[in-house]
N, C-alpha and C positions, 0 to 999 in steps of 0.2 A: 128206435130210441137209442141215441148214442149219449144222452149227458151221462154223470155219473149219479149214484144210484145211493145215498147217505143214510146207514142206518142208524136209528137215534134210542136211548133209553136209557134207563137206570143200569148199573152193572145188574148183572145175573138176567138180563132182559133175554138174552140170544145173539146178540150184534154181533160176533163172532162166527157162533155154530151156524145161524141161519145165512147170514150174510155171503160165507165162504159156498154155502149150498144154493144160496140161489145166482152167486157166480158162475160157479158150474151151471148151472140150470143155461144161465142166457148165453156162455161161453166168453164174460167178461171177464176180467183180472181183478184179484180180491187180494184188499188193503189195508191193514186194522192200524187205526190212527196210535195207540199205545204200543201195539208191537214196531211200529215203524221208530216212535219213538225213542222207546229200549233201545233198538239197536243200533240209530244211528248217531245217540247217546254214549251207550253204553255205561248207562245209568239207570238202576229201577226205577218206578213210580215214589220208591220210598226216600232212596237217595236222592231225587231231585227236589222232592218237597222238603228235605232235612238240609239240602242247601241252598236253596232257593225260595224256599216257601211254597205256597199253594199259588201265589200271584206268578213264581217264576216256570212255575209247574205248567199254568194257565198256558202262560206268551209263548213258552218250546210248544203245546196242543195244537194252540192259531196257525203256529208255524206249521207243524207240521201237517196239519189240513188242508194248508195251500199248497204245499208243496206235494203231496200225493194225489191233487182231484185232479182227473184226466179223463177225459171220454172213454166208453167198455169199462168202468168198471164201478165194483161196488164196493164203499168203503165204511168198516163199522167204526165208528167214532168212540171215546171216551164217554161214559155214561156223564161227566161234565160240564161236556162242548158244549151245551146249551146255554150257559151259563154267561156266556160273554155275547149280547146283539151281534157285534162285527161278526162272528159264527154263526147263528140263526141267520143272518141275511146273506152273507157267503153261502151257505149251504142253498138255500131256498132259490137264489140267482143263479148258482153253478149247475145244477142240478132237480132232484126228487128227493125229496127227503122220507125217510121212512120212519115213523115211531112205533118201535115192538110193546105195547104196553102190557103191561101185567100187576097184578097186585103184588103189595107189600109184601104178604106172606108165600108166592110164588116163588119172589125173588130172593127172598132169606132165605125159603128150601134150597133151591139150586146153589144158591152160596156156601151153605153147610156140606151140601155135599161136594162142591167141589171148589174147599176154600183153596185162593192163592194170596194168604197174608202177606207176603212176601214181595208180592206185586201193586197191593193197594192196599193201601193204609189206611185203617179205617180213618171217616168221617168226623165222627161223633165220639169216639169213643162209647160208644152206649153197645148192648146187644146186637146184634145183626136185625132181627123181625124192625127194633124199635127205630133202629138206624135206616132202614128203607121205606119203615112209614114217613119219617122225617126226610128223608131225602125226595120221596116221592111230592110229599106236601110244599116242597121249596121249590121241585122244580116241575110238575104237570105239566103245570100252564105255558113251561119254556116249549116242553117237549112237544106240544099242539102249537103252541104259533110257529114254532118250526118245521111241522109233519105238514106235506101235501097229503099223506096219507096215514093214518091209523089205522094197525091190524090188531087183530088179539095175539100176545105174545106167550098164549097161557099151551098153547096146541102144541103136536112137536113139531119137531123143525121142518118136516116134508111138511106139515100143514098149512104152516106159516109163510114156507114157500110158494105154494099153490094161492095162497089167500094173497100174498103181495105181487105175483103174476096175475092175481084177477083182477085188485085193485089197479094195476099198472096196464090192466087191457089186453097182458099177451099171452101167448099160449101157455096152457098148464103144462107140467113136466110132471106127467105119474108114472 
């Protein structure tokens, strides 16, 4: 398997932590669509939306997802990329799409414990728990017509490893 390897979810899902580790796993190169952005910005998440909006925020995402999808490697996406078809169907033709999926209240713990306000702005301005049921509810159904595959994203990150190398067919890394 040489396409590239697109990991999909809500923020706090894992598209990062797992992503980077099952790069290592297959010995591709790992790419995270927001960090690429940051830097080749040099603007956070927050300053782009405070001068651009969420629409300008969007068109720099697309951009930046075509321009990092390359064969070996796996790349965690903005929780989102889902959000705009031209993305779901770029991803799904370039590639294997992954959806880390987790419950609401999973992905608020992990946010509390390891919030980065500073990098993403909330949503909604609502609570975090009440922001990620709503975010989950608007966007599921993105994250499954876009997923070749669905893992549980609730495991830790070696599991979730192992479970998207089983889903993917290839050999486990324990």
């Amino acid at each position: 398997m040489t396409q590239p390897i697109f990991m999909v979810g809500a923020r706090g899902a894992g598209k990062t932590t797992v992503g980077s580790a099952l790069a290592k796993a297959l010995g591709y190169k790992f790419v995270d669509t927001d960090l690429t952005l940051l830097r080749t910005s040099g603007l956070s998440v927050a300053d782009i939306v405070e001068r651009e909006g969420w629409e300008g925020f969007r068109r720099r995402e697309t951009e930046t997802l075509k321009a990092i999808c390359a064969p070996f490697t796996v790349i965690a996406t903005g929780g989102g990329v889902v959000l705009a078809q031209e993305n779901r169907d770029f991803m799904r033709d370039a590639g294997t799409v992954i959806y880390l999926r987790s419950p609401a209240s999973t992905l608020a713990n992990r946010l509390e414990d390891a919030p980065l306000e500073d990098q993403r702005p909330t949503l909604t301005g609502k609570p975090i728990t009440e922001e990620m049921k709503e975010v989950l509810n608007e966007r599921e159904a993105l994250y499954q017509q876009a997923a070749h595959h669905v893992v549980d994203g609730t495991l830790d990150p070696a599991g979730v490893v192992n479970s998207i190398l089983d889903a993917l067919a290839l050999p486990v890394a324990r």
